[in-house]
C-alpha positions in Angstrom: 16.1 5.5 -4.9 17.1 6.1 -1.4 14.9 8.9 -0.2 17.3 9.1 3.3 20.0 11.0 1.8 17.8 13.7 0.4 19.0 16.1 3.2 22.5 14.8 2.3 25.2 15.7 -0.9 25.3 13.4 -3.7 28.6 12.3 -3.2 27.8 11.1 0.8 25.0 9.7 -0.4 26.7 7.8 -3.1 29.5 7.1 -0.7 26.9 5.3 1.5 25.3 3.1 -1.1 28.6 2.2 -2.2 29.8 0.6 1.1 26.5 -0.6 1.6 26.1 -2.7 -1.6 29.8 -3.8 -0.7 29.3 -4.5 2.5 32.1 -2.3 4.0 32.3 -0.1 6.9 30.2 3.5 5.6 33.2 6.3 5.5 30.4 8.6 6.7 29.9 10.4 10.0 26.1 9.6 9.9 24.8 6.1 10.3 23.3 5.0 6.9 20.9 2.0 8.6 
């Protein structure tokens, strides 16, 4: 899907998506935009 978190584990990657969909703050050191 999201070709961005390819460098990235599976679960940050998830974690990212998740917050994005939801609109919440990403719990991720990296900037998902």
């Amino acid at each position: 899907m999201a070709m961005r978190g390819a460098g990235k584990p599976l679960v940050e990657v998830r974690k990212a998506i998740d917050a994005k969909y939801h609109g919440m703050p990403t719990p991720t050191p990296y900037p998902t935009r």
